[in-house]
C-alpha positions as CSV (number, residue, x, y, z in Angstrom):
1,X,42.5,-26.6,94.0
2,X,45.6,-28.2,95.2
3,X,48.7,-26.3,96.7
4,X,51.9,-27.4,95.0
5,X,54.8,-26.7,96.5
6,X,58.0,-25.8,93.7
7,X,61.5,-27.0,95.6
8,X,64.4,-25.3,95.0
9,X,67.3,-26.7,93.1
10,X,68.9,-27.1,96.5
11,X,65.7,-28.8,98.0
12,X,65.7,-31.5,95.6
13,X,69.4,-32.3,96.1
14,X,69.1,-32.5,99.8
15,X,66.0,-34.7,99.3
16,X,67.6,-37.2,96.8
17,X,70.5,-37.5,99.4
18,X,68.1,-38.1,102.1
19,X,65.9,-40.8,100.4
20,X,68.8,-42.4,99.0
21,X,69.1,-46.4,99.6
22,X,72.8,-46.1,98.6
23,X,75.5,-44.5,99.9
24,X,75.8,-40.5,98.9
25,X,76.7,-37.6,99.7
26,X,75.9,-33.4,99.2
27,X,78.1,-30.4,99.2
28,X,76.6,-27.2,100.5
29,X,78.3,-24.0,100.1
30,X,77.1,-20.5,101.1
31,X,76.2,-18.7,97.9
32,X,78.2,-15.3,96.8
33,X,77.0,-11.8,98.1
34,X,76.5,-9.3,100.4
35,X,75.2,-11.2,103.2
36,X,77.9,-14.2,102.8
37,X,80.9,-11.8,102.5
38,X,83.4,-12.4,104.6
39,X,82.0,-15.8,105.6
40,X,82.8,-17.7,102.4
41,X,86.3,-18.4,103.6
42,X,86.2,-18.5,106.8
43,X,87.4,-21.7,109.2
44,X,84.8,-23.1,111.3
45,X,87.3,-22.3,114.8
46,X,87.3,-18.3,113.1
47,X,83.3,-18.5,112.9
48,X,83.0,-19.4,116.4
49,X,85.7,-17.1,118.0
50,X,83.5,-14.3,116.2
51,X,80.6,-16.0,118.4
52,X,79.0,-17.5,115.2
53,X,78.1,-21.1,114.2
54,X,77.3,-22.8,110.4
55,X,73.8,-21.6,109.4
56,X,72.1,-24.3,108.0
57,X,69.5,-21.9,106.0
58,X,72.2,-20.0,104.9
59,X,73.5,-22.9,102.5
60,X,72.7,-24.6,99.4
61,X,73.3,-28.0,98.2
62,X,75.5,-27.4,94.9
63,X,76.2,-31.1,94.4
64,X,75.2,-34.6,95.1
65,X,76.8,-38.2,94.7
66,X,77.8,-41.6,95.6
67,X,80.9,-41.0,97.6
68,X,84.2,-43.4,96.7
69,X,84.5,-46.7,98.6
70,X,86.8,-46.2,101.2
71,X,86.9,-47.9,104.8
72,X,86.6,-44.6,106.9
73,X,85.1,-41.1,106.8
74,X,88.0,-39.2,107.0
75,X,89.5,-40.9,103.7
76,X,85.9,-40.3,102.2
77,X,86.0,-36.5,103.1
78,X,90.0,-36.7,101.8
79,X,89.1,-37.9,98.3
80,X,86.1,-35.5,98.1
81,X,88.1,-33.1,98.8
82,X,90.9,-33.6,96.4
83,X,88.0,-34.5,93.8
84,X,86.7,-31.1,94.4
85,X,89.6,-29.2,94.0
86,X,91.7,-30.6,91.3
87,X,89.7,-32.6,89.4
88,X,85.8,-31.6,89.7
89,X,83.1,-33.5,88.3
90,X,82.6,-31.8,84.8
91,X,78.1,-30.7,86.0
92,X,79.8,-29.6,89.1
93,X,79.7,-25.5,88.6
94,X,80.5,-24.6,92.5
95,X,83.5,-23.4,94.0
96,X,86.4,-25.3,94.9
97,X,86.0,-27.0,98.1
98,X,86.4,-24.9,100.8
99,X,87.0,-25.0,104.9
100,X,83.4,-23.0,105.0
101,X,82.0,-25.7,103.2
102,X,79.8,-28.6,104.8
103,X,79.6,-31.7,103.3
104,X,77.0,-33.9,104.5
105,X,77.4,-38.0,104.3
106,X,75.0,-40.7,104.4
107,X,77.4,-43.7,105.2
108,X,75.8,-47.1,105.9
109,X,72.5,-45.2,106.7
110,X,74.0,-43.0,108.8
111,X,74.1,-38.8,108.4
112,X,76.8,-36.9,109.7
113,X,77.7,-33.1,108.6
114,X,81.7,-32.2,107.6
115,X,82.5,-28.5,108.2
């Protein structure tokens, strides 16, 4: 008998960014509850003055997609950012975008994280 392994929602997002030939993109955000209060909200520079640091496991990929075609990152992470907050993707059903938000990037092949 083979052992299947069921991914998470989350899983398969991260995994369709990573095997992308295209550029793309994935927002992760920490889900709601207990163990996330007070971190939801809270500025990267805040998280590490309270001697903590982004949790990778701690996040879930809520979205995926190609990002717009701009010259730089910065004006990438701009646009997805004002996507994000005024004018969401209708299937997107996360929170607005947030500065404890990560959004990772896979630009010309390359992956880099955005806190």
């Amino acid at each position: 008998m083979m052992n299947h392994t069921i991914k998470t929602e989350s899983e398969a997002r991260l995994e369709e960014l990573l095997r992308s030939p295209q550029d793309a993109y994935a927002i992760l955000q920490l889900p709601s509850g207990d163990m996330n209060r007070g971190r939801i909200f809270l500025s990267y520079d805040e998280l590490r003055r309270q001697g903590g640091k982004p949790e990778f496991q701690h996040y879930s990929a809520i979205y995926t997609g190609v990002p717009p075609r701009l010259n730089d990152r910065n004006r990438i992470l701009e646009s997805l950012y004002e996507q994000f907050n005024l004018s969401h993707p209708a299937d997107f059903k996360g929170r607005s975008l947030s500065v404890s938000d990560i959004v990772l990037m896979k630009i010309h092949g390359q992956m880099s994280s955005h806190y």
